[in-house]
C-alpha positions in Angstrom: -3.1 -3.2 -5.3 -2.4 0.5 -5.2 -0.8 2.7 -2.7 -0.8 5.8 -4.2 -0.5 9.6 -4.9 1.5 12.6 -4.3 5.0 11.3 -3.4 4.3 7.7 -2.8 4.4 4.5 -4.8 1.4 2.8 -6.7 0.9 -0.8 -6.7 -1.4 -3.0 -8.6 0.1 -6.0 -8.3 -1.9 -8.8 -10.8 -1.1 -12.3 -8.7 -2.1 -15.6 -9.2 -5.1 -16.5 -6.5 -3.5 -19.3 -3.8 -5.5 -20.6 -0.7 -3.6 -18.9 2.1 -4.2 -21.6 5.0 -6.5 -21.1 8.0 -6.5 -17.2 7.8 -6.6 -14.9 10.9 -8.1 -15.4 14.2 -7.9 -13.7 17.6 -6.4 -15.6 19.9 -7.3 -16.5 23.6 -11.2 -16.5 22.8 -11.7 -12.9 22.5 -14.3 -12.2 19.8 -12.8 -8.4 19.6 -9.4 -6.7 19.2 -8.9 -3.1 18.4 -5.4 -0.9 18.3 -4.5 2.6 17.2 -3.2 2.9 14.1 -1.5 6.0 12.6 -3.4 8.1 9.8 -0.3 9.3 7.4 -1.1 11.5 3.8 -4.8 9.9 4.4 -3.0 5.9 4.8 -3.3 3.7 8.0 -0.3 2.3 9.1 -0.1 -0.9 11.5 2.2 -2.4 13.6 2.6 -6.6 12.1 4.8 -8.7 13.7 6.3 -11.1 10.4 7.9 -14.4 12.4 8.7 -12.2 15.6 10.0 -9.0 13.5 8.0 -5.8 14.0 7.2 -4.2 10.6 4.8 -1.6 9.5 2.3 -2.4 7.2 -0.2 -0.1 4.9 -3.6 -1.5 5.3 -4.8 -1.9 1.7 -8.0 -3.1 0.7 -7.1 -3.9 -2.9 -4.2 -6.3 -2.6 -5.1 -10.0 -2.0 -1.4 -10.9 0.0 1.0 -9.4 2.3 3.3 -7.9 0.2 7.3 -6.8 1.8 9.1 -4.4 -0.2 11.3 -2.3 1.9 13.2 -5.0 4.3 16.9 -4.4 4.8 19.4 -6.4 6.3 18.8 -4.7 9.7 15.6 -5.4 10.1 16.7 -9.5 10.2 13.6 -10.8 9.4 13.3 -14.8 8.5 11.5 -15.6 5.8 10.3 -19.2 5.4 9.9 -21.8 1.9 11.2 -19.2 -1.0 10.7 -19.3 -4.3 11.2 -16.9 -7.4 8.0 -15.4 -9.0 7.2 -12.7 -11.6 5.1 -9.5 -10.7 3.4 -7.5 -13.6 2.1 -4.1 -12.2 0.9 -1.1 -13.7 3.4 1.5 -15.8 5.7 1.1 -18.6 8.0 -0.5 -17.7 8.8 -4.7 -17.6 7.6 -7.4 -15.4 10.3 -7.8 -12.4 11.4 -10.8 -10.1 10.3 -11.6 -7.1 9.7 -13.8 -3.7 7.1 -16.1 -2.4 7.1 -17.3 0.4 5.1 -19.9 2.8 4.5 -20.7 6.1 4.9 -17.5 8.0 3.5 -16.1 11.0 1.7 -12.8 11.4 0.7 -11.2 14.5 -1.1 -7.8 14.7 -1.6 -7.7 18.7 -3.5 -10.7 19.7 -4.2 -11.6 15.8 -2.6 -14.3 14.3 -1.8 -16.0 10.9 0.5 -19.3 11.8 0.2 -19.9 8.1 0.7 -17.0 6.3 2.0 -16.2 2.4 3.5 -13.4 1.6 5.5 -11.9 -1.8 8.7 -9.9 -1.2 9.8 -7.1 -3.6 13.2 -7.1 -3.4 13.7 -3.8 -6.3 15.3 -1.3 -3.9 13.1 1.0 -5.8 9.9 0.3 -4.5 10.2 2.5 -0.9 7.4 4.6 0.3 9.4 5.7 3.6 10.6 8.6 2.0 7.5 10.0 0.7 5.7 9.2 3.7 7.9 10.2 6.4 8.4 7.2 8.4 9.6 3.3 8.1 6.7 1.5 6.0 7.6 -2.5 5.3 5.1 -3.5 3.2 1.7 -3.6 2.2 -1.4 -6.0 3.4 -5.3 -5.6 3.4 -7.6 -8.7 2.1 -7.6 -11.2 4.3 -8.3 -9.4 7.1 -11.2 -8.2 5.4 -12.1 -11.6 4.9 -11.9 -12.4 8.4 -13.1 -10.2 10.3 -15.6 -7.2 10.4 -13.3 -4.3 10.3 -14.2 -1.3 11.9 -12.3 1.5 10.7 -12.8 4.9 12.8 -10.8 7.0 10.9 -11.3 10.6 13.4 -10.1 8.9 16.4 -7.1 6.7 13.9 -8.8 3.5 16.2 -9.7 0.2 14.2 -11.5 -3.1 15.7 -11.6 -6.3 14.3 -14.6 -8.1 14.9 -15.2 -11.9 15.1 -18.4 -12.3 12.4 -19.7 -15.2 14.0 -22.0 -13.1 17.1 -21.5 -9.9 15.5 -24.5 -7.0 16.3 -24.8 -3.9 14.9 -25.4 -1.0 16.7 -28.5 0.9 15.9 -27.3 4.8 14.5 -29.5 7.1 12.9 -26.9 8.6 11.2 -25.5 5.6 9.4 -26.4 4.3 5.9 -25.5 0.7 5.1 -24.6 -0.3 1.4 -23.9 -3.3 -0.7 -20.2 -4.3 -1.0 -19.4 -6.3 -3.7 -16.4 -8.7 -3.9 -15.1 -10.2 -6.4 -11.2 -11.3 -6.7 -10.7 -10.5 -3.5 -11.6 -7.1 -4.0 -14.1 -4.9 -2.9 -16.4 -2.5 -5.1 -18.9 0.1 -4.2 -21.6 1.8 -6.9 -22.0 5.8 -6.4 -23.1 8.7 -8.5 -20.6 11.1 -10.6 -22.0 14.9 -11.3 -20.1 15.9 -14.3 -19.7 19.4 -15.6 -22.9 19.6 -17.7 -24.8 18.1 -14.3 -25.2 14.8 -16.3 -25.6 12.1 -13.3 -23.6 9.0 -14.0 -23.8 5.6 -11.9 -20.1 4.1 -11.4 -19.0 1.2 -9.5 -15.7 2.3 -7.9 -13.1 0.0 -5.9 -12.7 0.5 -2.7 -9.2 1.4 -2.1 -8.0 2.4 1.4 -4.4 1.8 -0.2 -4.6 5.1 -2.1 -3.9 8.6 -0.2 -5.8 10.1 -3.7 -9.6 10.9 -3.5 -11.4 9.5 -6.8 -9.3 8.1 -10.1 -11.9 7.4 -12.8 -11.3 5.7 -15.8 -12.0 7.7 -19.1 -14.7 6.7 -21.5 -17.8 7.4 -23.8 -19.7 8.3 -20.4 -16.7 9.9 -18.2 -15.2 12.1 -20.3 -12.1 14.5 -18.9 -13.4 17.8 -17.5 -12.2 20.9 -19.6 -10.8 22.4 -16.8 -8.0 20.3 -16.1 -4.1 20.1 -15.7 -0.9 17.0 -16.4 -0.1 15.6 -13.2 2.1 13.3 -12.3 0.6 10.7 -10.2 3.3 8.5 -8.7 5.4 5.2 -9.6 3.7 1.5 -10.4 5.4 -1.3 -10.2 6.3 -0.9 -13.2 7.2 2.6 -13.8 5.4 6.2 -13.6 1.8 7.2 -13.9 0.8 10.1 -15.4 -2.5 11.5 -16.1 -5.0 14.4 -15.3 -6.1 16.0 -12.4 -9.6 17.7 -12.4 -12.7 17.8 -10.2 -16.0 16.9 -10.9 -19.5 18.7 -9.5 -20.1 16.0 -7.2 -19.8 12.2 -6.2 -22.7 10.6 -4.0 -22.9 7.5 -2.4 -26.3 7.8 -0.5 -27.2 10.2 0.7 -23.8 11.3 1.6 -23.0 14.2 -1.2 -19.4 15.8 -2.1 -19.2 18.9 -4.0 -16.6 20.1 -6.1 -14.9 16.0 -5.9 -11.5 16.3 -6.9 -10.4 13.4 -9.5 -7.4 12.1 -11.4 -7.8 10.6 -14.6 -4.8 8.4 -15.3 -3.4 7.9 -18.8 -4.8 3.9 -20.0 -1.5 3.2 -21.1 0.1 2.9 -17.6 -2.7 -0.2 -17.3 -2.3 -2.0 -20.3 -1.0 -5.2 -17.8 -5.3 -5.6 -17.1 -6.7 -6.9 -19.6 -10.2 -6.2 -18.6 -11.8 -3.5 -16.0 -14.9 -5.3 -16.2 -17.7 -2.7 -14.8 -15.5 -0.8 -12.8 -15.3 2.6 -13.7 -12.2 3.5 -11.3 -11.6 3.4 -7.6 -12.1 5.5 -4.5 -9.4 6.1 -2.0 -8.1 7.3 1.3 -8.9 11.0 0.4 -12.9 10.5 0.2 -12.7 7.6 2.8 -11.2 9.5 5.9 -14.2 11.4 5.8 -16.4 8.6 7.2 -16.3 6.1 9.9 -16.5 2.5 8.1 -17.9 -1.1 9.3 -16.5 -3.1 6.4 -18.5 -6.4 6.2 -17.2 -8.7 3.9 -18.7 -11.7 4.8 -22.6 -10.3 3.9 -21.4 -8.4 1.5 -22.3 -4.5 2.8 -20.3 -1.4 4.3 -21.7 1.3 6.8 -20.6 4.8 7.1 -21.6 7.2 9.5 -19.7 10.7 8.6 -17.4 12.1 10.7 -15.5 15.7 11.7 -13.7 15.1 8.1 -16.6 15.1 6.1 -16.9 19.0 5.2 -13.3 19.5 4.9 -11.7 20.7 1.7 -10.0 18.2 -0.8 -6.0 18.5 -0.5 -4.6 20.0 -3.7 -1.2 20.2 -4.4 -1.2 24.0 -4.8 2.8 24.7 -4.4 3.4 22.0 -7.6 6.2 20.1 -5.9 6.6 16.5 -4.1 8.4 16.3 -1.3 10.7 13.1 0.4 13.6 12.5 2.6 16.4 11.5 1.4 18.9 10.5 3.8 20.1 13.0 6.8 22.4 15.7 7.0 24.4 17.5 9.7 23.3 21.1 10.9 24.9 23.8 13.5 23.0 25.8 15.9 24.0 28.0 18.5 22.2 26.7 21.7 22.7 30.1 23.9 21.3 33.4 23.0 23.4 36.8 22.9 23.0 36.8 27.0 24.4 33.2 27.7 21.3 32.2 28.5 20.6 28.2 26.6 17.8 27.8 24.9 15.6 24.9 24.6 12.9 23.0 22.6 10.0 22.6 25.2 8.3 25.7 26.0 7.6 25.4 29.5 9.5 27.6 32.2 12.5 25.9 34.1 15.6 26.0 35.1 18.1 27.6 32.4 21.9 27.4 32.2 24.3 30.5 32.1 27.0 30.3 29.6 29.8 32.1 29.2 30.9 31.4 25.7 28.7 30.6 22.6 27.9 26.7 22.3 27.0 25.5 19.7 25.2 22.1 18.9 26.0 19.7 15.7 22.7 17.9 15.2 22.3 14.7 12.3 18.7 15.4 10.9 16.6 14.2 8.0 17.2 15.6 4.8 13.9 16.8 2.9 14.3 17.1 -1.1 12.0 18.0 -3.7 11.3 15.0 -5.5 9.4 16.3 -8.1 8.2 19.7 -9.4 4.8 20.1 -12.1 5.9 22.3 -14.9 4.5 26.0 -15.1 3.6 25.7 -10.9 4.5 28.7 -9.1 7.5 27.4 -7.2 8.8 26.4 -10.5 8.5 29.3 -12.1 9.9 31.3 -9.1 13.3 29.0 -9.9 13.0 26.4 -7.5 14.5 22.7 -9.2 13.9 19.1 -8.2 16.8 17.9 -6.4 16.9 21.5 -3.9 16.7 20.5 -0.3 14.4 22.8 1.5 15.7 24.6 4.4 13.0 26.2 5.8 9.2 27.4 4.9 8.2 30.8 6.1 11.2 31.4 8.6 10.3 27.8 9.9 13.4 25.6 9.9 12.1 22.4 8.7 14.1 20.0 10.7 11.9 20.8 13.2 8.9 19.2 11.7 8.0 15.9 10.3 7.9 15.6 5.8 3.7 15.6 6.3 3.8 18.7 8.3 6.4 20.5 5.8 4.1 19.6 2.8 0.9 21.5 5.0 2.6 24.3 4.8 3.6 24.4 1.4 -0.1 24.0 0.1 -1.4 25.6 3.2 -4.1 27.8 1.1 -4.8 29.1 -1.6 -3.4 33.2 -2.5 -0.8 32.3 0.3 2.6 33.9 -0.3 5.2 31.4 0.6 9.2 32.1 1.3 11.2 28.5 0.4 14.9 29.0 1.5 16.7 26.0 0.4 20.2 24.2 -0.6 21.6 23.7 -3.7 25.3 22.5 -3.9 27.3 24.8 -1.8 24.4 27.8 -1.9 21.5 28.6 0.4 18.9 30.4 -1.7 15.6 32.1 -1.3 12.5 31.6 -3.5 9.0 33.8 -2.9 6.1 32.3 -4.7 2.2 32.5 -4.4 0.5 29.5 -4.0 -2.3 28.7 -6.7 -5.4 26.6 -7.6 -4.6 25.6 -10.9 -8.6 24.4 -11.6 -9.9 27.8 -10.8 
């Protein structure tokens, strides 16, 4: 599987296929369930119950098991009929240890799994709550594909599972229904590439909704790199770091549906050389390109249907400031909660009752710390001076305790030709860094 870009981890995780028991169901003879799920850096996190724990799960079409990899001792979650396994993934690095385990339950509101295996991680390594902002467990996606019809409607961040025995689909002019192809438990779709020279290329893509990136592509005779192009870091595998190229391409069509100006990564071969054998597949297509439709995934026939939504025409997300962003921890910060009057202020902005003071107050708040995790060489907050390892302060006079790690990284890639003030820490100093931000394929 994959989970990828920006800050957060990539997984493709190459495990040997097991029957996993009687699969999901709804229980209580409902042939429909549906929850809201939250839409983070273009992933959907659920809420799974793993033998009565809540955890929060990516929903990942491209890995075939439940997969735990950030599970602490205070989460106290029982895991049931252990054994030790080996993982290969992609990067450079080794295969590593890890769990299997049997017998579990899963619950995702009234969905259930009595029977459920699942593979634990246990590399401290592999987190993706710091990049992401908030507490994600693991990663899951297949076999709730192959159970249900999963309807994914990513403007509203609402999905329904559907039971496929008595499923109808609603009539809707403005959806276009495709084949779906599965094959090792994972799903691939064919599109159209527009290169530079406005060559048209057919490519059969996975379908990925376990990577925040728009299109990776694989590099060959037919899909060559753009000239255009810069070195991009693309996050960590299993097994190490990805690097590769970031680029766009004139366009990428499935349909009738038709994206101009795609943006792309191309990452390096070497950082796969655990798969033997990509087969037909010419890359994969992820959260990025996928938010921008509402999906009925159908495994069972073998077909998906989008119908475009209030994402479609916007921009693809570059990362125009060239650093990555992640908590790290949490840190203590004074603030004087009275003005020069006396008068205390507060967060909400509504009018109210207010306290006279007398004195200044002030308040000693434990907040999370935001670092920059990584910084592209030759970007423009790199050449301004600012270093991996600085803990941002605040962005534009905005203190950034105030806002969650997703929001912080808007506004440092807000738009392009946008000047941006970064005050930050660095050992016992708060400094101040000015820096334009840039479109480094223009």
């Amino acid at each position: 599987m994959k989970i990828n870009f920006f800050d957060i981890i990539r997984l493709l995780l190459l495990i040997p296929a097991i029957m996993s028991g009687q699969g999901f169901k709804i229980v209580g003879g409902q042939k429909l369930e549906k929850l809201k799920f939250e839409l983070i850096n273009n992933l959907i996190v659920l809420p799974v119950e793993v033998n009565g724990t809540e955890l929060f799960f990516l929903l990942d079409s491209g890995v075939s098991f439940p997969i735990l990899f950030n599970v602490s001792r205070s989460d106290s979650i029982q895991i049931n009929n252990v054994s030790e396994i080996t993982i290969r993934g992609v990067g450079n690095g080794q295969p590593i240890k890890a769990l299997s385990s049997t017998g579990n339950t899963f619950r995702i509101k009234n969905i259930e799994n009595k029977n459920q295996r699942l593979y634990v991680v246990m590399d401290k390594g592999i987190n993706l709550s710091p990049s992401l902002g908030v507490p994600i467990h693991g990663i899951m996606g297949y076999e709730l594909f192959r159970d249900f019809i999963v309807d994914i409607n990513y403007a509203k961040e609402k999905i329904k599972f559907n039971d496929p025995i008595g499923y109808s689909y609603k009539k809707d002019r403005r959806a276009e229904t495709f084949p779906l192809s599965i094959s090792k438990k994972k799903a691939y779709i064919n599109g159209n590439l527009f290169l530079e020279d406005n060559k048209e290329e057919q490519i059969k893509l996975l379908v990925d909704t376990g990577s925040s990136d728009a299109i990776w592509l694989f590099e060959d005779e037919r899909i060559t790199i753009p000239d255009t192009n810069y070195d991009v870091f693309l996050g960590k595998g299993l097994n190490g770091d990805i690097y590769g190229k970031r680029s766009k391409v004139k366009g990428f069509k499935i349909g009738s549906f038709a994206l101009k100006e795609a943006k792309v990564a191309f990452p390096d071969r070497d950082s796969f050389r655990s798969i033997e054998n990509f087969g037909s597949r010419n890359g994969s297509v992820g959260g990025e390109v996928l938010k921008r439709f509402n999906i009925i995934f159908d495994y069972k026939n073998g077909k998906v249907t989008l119908v475009k939504n209030h994402n479609y025409n916007k921009p693809f997300h570059y990362n125009l400031s060239g650093v990555d962003l992640q908590h790290n921890g949490m840190r203590y910060i004074a603030e004087s909660i009275a003005d020069s009057r006396g008068v205390v202020k507060s967060e909400n902005k509504s009018f109210g009752d207010v306290q006279l003071l007398f004195e200044n107050r002030t308040r000693l708040s434990l907040v999370p710390e935001i670092i920059i995790s990584a910084i592209r060489a030759g970007c423009p907050a790199h050449v301004a001076g600012v270093k991996e390892g600085d803990v941002i302060l605040a962005v534009n006079g905005k203190k950034v305790h105030r806002y969650k790690l997703q929001e912080v990284v808007r506004m440092l890639n807000e738009k392009e030709g946008k000047r941006i003030k970064l005050k930050v820490g660095r050992y016992d100093s708060d400094l101040l860094f000015t820096f334009v931000l840039e479109n480094m394929l223009k």
